[in-house]
C-alpha positions in Angstrom: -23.8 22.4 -79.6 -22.4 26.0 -80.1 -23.5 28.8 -78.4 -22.2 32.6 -79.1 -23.4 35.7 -76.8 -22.9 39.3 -78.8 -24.2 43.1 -77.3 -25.4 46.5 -78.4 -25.6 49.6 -76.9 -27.3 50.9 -79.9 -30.3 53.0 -79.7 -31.8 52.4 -83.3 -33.3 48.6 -83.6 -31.6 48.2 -87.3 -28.4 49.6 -86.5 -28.3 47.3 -82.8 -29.3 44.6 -85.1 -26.1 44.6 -87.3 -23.6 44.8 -84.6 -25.5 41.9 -83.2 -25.6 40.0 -86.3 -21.5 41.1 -86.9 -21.4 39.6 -83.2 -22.7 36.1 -84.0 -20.9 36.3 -87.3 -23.9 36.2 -89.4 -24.1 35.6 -92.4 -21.1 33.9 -92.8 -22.5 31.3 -90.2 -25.8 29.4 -91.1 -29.0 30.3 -89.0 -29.0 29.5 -85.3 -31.3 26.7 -83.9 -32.4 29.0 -80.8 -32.0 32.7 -80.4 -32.7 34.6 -76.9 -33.2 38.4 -77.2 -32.9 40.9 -74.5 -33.6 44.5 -74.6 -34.5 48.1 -73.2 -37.6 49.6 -74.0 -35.5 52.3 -75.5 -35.8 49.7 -78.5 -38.7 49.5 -80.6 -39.4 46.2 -80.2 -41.6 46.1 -83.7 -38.2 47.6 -85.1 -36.4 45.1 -83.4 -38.3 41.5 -83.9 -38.3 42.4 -88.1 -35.1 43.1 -88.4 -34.1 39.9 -86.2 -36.3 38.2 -88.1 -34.7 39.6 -91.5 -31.3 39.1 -90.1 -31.0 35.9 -88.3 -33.6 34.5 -89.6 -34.0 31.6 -87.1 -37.7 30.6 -86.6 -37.0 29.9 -82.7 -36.4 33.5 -82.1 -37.6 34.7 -78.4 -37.7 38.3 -77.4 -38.3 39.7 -74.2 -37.5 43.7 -72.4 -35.0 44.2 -69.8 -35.3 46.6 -66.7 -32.7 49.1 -68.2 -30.9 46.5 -70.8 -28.7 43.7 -70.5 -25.3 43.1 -69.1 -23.2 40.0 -70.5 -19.5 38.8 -71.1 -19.3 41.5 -73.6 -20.1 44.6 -71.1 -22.7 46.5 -69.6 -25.8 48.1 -71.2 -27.8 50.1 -68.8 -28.8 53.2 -70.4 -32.3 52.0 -71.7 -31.8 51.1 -75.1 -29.1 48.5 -74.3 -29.4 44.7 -76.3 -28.1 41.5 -75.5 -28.5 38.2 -78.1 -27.4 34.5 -77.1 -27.7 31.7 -79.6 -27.5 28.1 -80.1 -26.5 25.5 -82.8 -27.6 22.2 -82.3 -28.0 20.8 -85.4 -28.8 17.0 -82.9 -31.0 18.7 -80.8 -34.7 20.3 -81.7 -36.2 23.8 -80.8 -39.4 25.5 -80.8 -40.9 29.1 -80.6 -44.2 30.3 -80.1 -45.9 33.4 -78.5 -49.6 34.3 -77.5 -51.6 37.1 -75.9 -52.1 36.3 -72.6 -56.1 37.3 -72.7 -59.1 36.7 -70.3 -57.4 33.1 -69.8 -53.4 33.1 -69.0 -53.2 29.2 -68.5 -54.7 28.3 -72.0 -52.6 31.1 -73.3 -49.6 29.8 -72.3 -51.4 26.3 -73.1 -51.7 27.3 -76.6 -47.9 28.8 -76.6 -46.4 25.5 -75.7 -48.1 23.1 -78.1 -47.7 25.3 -81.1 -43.7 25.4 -79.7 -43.7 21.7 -79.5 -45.2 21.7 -83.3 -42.3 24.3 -84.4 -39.5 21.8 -83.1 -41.1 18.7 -84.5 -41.5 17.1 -81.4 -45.5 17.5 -80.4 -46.6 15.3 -77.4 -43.2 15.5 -76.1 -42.0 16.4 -72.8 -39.0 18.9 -73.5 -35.7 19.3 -71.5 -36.4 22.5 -70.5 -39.1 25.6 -71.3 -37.5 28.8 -71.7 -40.8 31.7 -70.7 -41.0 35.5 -71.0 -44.4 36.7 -69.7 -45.7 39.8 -68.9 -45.9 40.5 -65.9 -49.2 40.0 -63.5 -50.1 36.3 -63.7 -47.4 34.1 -63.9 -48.3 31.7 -62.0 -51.5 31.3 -64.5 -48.9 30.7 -66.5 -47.2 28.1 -65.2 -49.9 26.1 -64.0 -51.2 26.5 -68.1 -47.7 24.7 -68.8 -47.9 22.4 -67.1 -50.8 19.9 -68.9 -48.3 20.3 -71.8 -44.8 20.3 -70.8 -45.2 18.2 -67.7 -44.8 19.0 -63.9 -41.0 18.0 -63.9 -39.9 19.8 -66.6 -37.3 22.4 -66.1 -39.2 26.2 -66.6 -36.7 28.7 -66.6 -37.4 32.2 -66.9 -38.3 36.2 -66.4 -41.5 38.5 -66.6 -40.9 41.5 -68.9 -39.7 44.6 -67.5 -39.4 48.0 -68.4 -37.6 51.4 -67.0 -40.2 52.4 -64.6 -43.2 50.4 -63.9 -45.7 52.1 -66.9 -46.2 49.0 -68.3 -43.9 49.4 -71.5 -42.7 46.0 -71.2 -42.8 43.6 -74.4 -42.5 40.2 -75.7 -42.1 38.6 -79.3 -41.8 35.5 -80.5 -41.0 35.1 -84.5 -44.5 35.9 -85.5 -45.8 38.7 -83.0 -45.0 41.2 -80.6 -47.2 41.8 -77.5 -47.8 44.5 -74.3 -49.5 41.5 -72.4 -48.1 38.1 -74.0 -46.1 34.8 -73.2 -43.6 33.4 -75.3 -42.6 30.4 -74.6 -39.7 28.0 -75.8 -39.1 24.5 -75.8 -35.4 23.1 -75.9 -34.4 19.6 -76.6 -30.7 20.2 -76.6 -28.1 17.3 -77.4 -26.1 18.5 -74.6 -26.8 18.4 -70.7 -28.6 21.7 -69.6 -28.7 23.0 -65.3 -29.9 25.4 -63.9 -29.7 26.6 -60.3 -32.2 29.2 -59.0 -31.4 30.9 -55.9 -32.8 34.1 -53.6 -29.8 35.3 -51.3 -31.9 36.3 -48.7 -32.4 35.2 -45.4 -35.3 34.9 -42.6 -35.7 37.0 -39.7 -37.6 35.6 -36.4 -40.7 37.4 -37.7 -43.7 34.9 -39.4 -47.2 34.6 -39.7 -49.6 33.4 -41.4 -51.4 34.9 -44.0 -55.8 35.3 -42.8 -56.7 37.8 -45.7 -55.5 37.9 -48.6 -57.0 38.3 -52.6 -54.2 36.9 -55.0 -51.9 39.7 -55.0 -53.4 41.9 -52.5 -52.4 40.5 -48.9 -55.0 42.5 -46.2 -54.5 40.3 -43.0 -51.2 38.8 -41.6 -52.3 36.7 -38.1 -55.9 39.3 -38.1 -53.8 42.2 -37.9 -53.3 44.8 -41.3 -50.8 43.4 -43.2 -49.2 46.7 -43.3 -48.6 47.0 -39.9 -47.1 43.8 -40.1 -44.2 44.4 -42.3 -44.3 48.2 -40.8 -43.2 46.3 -37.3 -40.8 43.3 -38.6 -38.9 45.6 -40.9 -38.3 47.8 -37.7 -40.0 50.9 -39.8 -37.9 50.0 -42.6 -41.4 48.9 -44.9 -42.9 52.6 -44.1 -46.7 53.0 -43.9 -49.0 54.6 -46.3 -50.1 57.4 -44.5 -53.3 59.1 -46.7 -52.3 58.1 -50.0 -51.0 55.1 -51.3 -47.1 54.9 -51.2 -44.9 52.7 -53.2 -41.9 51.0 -51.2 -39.9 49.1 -53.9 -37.1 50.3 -53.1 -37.7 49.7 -48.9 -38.8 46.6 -49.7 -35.6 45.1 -52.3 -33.9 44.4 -48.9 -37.1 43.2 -46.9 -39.2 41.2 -49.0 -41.4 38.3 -47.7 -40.5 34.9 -47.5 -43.6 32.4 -48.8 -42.6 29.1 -46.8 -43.2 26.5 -49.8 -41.4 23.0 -48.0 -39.6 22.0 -44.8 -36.5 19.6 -45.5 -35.5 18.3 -42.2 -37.2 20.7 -40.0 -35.5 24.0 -42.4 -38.1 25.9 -43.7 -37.7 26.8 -47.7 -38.8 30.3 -49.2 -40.4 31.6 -52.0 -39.1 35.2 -52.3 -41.8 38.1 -53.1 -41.4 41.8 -53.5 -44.3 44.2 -51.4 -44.6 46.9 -53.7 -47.1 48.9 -52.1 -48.9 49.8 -49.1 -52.3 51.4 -49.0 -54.2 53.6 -46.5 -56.4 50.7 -45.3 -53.6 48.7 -44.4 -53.5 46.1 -47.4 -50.1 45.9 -49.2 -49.9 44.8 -53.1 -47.3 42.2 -53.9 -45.6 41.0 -57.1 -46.7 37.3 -56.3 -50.0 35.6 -55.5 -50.7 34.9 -51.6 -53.4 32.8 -50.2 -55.3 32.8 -46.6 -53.5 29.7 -44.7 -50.1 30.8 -46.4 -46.7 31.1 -44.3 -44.7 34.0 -44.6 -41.6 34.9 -43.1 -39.8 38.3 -42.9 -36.7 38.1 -45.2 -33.9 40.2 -44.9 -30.5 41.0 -47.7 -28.1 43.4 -48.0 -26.2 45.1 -50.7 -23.4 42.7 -50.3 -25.4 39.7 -50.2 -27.3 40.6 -53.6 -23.9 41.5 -55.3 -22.3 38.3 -54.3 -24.9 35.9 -55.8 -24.0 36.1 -58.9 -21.0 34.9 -59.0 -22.0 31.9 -56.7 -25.2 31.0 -58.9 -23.1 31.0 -62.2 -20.7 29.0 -60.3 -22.8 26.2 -59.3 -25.0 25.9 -62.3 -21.3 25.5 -64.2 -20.4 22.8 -61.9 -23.5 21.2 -62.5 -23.2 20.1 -66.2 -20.9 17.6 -66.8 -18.0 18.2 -68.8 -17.4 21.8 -70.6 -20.1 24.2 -70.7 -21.1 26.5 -73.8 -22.6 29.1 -72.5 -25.4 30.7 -70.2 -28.6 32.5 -69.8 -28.6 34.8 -66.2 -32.5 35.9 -65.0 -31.4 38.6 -62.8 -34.4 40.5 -60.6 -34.8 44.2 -62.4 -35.4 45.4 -58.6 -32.3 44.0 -57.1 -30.0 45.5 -60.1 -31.9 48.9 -59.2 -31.1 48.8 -55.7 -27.5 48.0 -56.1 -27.3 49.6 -59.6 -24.0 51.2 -59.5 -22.3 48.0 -57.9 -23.2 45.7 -61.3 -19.5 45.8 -62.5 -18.8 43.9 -59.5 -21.9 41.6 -60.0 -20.7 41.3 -63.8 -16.7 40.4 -62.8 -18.0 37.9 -60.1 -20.1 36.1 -62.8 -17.0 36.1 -65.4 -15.2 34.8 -62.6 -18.1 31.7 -62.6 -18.4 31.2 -65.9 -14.5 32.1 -67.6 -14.8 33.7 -71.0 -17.6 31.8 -72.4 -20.9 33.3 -74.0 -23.6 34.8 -71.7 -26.1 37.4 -71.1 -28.3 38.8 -68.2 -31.5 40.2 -68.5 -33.8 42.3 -65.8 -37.0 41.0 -65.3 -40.0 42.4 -62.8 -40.6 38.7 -61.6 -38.7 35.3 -62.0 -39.6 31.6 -63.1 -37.2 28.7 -62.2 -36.6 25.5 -59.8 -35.5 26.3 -56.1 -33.4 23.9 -54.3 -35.7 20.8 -54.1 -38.8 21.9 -55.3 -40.8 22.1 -58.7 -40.3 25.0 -60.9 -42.1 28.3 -59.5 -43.0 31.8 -59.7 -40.7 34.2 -57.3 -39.3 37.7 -57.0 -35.9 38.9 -56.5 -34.4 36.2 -57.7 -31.5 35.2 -59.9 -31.0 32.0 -62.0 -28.6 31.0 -64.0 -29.1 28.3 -66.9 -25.6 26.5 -68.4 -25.6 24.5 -71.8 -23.3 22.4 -72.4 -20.6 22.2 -75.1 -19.6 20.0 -78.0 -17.0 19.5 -80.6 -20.1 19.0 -83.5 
């Protein structure tokens, strides 16, 4: 296995596309087995998927927007338009692309994605080493569940939702044979090397919990039979502010004081499921990035600047320990939110993942919602998260 990162800062699709393709040295090398594609929305992404398509020419091609655009070994892209590219030879191992429209059903969407990925690698009714997803975002954990009939429950599901420069919904997603507003692409990766992944939130709980008595999948009324507003309101000590007479959005309030969905106790220490409030309405309800449900556990969270910029660095670490022997390069799933809140600290969050991960290929993208495996649990959908996926190297 081989693996080689390249950037653009480009704002034309075409012209991005050939210093990405110079980057990989294409065509001088033959196709790669597996290519992952981040980008801003400052790139058309019809522009973008043909001339991939016409210049790599790999049929496991998988496409997905960045909050902003990528950052990677190669430097920082964050003026909108930025593009990042990592890709695998494997000529031992299989891969398979496929993408869908997510539609009235987003389980047999993602359903359908999978198998006809399976198909594309050769390797249909098997359980792959990993699933690499871009959805939009909304209902990923439709999503996940759709996988799972296909891919297994164990398998590894790594991933991040779309994102875009400001919440209008200009995300996008492509796989080799469409591009889509409101899609899945999904991936499956049977690698010849050893593949980890480690998927952490950097966050910590407050004393403040409660349980969850009203709630409609992503709109949580009732915390303990009180507005679920008022809630946060009080265990943020005012720093979740309350809507007033309009609606008011609290991203930014709420990067540092998410909630905390208790998923597992292992010896008596509660485990959280990160998820971003994003905003709070006049009658007290509050929409959230993640699905909640009445009976749920949730715990006041609470980060810091410091705490988000350090992560990095330690996630890329461990997932490098993890794989035994050398390691070929890596895929980052960083939370679009968290970069924006400390968005002019990422060349430290850069230098502490270069410090991880030494000069080999990688690239970050910025997604509006993250898939992956917390510590001791099956893989999941969260918010501000990062994860950080190693492959391992070869001499073939």
């Amino acid at each position: 296995m081989h693996v080689r990162s390249a950037q653009s800062g480009a704002s034309h699709a075409v012209t991005a596309m050939l210093e990405i393709a110079a980057g990989l040295g294409l065509p001088e090398r033959p196709r790669p087995d597996f290519v992952a594609m981040c980008f801003g929305v400052g790139l058309c992404a019809d522009s973008l998927q043909a001339a991939a398509r016409d210049m790599i020419g790999t049929d496991a091609l998988h496409g997905g927007s960045s909050c902003l655009g990528v950052i990677g070994r190669d430097g920082i892209e964050l003026g909108g338009a930025g593009l990042g590219v990592l890709a695998i030879w494997d000529r031992a191992g299989s891969y398979g692309t496929a993408s869908a429209s997510l539609g009235p059903d987003a389980g047999a969407a993602a359903r359908a994605a999978a198998l006809a990925a399976l198909e594309r690698a050769g390797r249909p009714g098997e359980m792959p080493e990993m699933v690499w997803l871009t959805v939009a975002p909304g209902r990923e954990e439709q999503v996940i569940e759709g996988l799972r009939p296909v891919v297994g429950h164990e398998t590894l599901i790594v991933g991040g939702s779309s994102g875009d420069n400001d919440l209008s919904g200009g995300w996008r997603q492509f796989g080799p044979d469409q591009v889509h507003g409101d899609g899945v692409v999904v991936s499956v990766l049977f690698p010849s090397r050893a593949v980890a992944s480690v998927c952490q939130s950097g966050y910590a709980p407050t004393a403040a919990s409660g349980r969850v008595t009203r709630a409609e999948s992503r709109r949580l009324f009732e915390i303990d039979g009180r507005q679920a507003a008022e809630v946060l309101h009080e265990w943020s000590g005012g720093a979740i502010p309350l809507a007033g007479e309009d609606a008011r959005v609290i991203l930014a309030e709420a990067a540092f004081w998410p909630l905390g969905l208790e998923t597992r106790r292992l010896a008596g220490i509660p485990f959280h499921l990160l998820i971003h409030p994003a905003v709070v309405h006049p009658d007290g309800s509050v929409d959230l990035f993640a699905d909640v449900a009445v009976g749920d556990w949730l715990w006041q969270m609470q980060g810091s600047a410091n705490s988000l910029v350090a992560r990095a660095g330690r996630v890329a670490g461990q997932a490098r320990d993890m794989v035994d022997g050398p390691v070929a390069g890596a895929l980052v799933i960083h939370c679009g939110a968290c970069m924006l809140a400390i968005r002019d600290r990422m060349d430290e969050v850069r230098a502490g993942i270069l410090e991880a991960l030494g000069d080999m290929p990688w690239i970050a993208v910025f997604s509006f919602g993250e898939q992956g495996r917390p510590v001791a649990d099956r893989p999941r959908h969260g918010n501000l998260m990062i994860s950080c996926t190693a492959f391992g190297a070869s001499d073939d």
